[in-house]
Backbone bond lengths (Angstrom), bond angles and torsions (degrees), N, CA, C in turn:
res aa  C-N    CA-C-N  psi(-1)  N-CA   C-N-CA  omega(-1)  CA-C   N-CA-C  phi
1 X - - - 1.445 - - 1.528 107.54 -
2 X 1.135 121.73 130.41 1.631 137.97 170.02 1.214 124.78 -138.13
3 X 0.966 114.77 119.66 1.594 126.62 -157.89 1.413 100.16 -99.14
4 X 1.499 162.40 102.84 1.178 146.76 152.54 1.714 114.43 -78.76
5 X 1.493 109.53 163.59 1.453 123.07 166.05 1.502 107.35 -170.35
6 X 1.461 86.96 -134.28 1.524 122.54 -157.14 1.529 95.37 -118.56
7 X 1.777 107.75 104.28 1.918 79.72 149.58 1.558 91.95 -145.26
8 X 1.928 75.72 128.30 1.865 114.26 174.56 1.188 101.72 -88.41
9 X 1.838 115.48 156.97 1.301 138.44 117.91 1.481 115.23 -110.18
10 X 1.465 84.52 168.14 1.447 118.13 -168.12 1.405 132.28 -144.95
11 X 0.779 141.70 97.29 2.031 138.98 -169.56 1.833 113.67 -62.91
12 X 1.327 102.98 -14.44 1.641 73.00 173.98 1.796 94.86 -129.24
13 X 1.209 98.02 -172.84 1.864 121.00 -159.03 1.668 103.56 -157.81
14 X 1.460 94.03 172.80 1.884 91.45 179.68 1.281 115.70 -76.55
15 X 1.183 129.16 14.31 1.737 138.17 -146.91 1.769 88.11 -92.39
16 X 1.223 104.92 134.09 1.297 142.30 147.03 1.966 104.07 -2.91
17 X 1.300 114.65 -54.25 1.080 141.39 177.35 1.514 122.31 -65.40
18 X 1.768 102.54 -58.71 0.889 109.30 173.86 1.891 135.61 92.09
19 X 1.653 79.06 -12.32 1.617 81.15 -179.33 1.961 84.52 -140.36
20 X 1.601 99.36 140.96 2.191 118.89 175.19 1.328 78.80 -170.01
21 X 1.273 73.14 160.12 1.650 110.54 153.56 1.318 132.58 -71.58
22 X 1.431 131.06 96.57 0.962 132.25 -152.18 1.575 111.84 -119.67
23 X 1.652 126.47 100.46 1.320 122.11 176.57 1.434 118.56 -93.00
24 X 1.392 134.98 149.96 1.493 111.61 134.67 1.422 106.43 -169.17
25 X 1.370 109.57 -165.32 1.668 117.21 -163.29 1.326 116.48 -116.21
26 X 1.599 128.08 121.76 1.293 98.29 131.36 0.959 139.68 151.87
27 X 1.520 105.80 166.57 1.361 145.41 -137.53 2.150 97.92 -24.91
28 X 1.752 89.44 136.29 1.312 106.73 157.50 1.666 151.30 -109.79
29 X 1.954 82.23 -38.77 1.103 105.43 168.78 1.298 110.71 -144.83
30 X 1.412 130.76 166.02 1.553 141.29 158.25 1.070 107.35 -123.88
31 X 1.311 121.32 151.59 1.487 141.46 -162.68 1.656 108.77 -142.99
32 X 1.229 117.00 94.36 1.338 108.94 -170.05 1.914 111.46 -128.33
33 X 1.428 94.64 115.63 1.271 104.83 -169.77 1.694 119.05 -126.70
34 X 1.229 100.94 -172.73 1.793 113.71 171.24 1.544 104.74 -82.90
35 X 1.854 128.29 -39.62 1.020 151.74 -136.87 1.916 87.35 -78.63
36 X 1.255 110.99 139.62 1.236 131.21 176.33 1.512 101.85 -68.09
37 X 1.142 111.93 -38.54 1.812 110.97 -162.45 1.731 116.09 88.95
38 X 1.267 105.42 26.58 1.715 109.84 171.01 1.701 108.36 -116.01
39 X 1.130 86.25 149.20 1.792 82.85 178.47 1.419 117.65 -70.44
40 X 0.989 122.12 -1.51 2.030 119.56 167.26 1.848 97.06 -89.20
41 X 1.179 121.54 -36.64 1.464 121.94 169.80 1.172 118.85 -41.70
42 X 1.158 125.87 0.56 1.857 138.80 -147.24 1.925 90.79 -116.07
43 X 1.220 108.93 -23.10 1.652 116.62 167.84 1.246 127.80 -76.32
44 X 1.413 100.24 -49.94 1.805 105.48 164.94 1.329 121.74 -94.55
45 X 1.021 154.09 -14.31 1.428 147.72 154.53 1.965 116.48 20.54
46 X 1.056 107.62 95.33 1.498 122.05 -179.74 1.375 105.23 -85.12
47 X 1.207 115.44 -90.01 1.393 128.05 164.13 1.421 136.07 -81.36
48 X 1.652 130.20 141.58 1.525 100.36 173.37 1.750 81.07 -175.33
49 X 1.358 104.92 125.97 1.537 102.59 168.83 1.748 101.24 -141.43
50 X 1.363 114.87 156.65 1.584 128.05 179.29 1.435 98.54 -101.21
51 X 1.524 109.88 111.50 1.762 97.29 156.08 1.683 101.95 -128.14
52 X 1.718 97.85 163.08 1.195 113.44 179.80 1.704 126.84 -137.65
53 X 1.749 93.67 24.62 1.806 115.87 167.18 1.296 92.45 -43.24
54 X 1.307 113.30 121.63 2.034 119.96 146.58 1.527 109.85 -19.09
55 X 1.831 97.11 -77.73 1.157 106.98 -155.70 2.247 114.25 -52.49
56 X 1.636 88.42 -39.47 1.125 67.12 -176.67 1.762 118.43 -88.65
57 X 1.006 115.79 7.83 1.718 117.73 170.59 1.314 98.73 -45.97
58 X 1.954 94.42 -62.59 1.555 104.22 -157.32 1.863 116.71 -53.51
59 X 1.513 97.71 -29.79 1.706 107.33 -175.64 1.614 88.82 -67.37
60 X 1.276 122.90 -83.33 1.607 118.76 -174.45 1.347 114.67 -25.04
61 X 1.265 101.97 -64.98 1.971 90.57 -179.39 1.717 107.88 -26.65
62 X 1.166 118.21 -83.36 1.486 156.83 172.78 1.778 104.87 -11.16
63 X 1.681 93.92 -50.44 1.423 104.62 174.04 1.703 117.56 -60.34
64 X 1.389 95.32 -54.38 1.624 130.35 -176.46 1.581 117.50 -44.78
65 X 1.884 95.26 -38.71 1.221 97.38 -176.47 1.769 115.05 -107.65
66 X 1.327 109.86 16.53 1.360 133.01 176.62 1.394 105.97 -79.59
67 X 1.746 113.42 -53.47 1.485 130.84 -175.36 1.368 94.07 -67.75
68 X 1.237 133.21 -47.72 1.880 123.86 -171.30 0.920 119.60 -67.97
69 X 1.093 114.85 -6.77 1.690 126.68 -163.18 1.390 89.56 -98.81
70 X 1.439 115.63 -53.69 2.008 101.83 -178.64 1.012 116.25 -134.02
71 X 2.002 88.92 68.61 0.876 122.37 178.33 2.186 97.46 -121.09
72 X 1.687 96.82 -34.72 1.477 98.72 -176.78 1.185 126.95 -87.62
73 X 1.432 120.48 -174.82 1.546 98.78 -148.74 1.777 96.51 -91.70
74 X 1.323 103.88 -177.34 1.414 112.83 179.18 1.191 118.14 -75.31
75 X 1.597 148.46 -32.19 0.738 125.73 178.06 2.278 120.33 -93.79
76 X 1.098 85.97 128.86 1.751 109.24 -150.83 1.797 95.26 -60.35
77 X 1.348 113.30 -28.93 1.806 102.44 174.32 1.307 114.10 -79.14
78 X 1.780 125.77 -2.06 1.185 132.56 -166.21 1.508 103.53 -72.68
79 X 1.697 130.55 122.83 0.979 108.58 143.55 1.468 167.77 -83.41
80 X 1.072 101.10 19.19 1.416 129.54 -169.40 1.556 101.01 -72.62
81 X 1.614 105.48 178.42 1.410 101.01 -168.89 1.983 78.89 -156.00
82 X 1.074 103.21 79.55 1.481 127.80 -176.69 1.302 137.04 -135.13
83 X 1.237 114.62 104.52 2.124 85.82 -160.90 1.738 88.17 -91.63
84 X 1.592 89.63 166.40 1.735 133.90 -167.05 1.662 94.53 -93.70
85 X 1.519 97.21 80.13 1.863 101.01 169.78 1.708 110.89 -63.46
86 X 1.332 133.95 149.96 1.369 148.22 141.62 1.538 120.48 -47.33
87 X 0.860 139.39 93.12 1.690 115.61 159.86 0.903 137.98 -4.57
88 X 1.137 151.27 111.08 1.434 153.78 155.85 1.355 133.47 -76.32
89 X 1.113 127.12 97.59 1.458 119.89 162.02 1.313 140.88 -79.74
90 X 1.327 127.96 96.34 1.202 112.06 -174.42 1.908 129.24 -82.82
91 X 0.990 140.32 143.15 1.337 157.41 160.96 1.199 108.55 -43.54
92 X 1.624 141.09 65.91 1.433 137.94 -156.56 1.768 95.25 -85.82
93 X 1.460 132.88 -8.02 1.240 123.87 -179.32 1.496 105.14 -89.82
94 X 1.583 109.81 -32.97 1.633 115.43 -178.42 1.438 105.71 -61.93
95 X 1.298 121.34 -52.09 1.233 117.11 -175.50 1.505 124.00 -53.50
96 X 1.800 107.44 -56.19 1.235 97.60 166.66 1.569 130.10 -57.18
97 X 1.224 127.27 -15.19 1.398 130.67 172.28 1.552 103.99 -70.03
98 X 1.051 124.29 -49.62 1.543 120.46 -165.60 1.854 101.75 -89.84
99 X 1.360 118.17 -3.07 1.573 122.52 154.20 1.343 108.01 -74.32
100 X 1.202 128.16 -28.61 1.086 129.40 -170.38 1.773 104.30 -81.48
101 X 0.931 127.22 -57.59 1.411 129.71 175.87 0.829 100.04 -51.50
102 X 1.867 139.89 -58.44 1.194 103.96 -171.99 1.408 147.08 -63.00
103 X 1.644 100.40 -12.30 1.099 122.71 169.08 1.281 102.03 -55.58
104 X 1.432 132.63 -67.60 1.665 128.82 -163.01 1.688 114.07 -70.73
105 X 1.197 103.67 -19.70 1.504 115.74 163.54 1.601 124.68 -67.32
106 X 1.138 106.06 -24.01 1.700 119.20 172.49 1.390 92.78 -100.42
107 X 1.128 154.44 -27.75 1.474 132.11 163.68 1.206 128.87 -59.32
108 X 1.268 111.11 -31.54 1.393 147.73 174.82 1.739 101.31 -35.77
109 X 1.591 83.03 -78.32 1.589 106.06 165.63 1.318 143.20 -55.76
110 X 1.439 94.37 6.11 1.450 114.69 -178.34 1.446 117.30 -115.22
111 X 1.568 100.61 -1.02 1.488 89.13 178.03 1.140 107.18 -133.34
């Protein structure tokens, strides 16, 4: 999913004052596909359509900015814009065992 647009600033607002900093977004198009988003992905392409319904921009945004949100890290004065991965361990004996079947499973199929 990739959302493209518009993102403006602006220095003034309705304020009394009359002059902030004023950012925001938005949305033009969505692009929602099978496609990884790498340029060798550009070979296999399963799915991939452009829409540009309002309504659903506005839902995607909404979605988009649900995932970024816990997506950043935990501590809230941090400025970074990084999410806080878990460790992973992987099972390097499991894997090779179930590489191995598949191997005898495609022989299987071969005869």
């Amino acid at each position: 999913m990739f959302l493209l647009g518009h993102l403006w600033w602006h220095d003034e607002d309705g304020s009394p004052a009359g002059v902030a900093d004023v950012t925001g977004f938005t949305p033009k198009r969505l692009w929602l596909g099978s496609t990884n988003g790498t340029e060798s992905s550009r070979l296999g392409l399963e799915f991939g359509v452009w829409l540009d319904d309002p309504d659903l921009l506005a839902d995607a945004e909404q979605f988009l900015v649900k995932v970024m949100r816990s997506s950043e890290g935990i501590d809230p004065d941090d400025d970074l814009f990084e999410p806080e991965y878990v460790s992973v361990g992987y099972d390097d004996d499991a894997f090779y065992d179930a590489m191995g079947n598949v191997d005898d499973a495609s022989e299987e199929d071969d005869e």
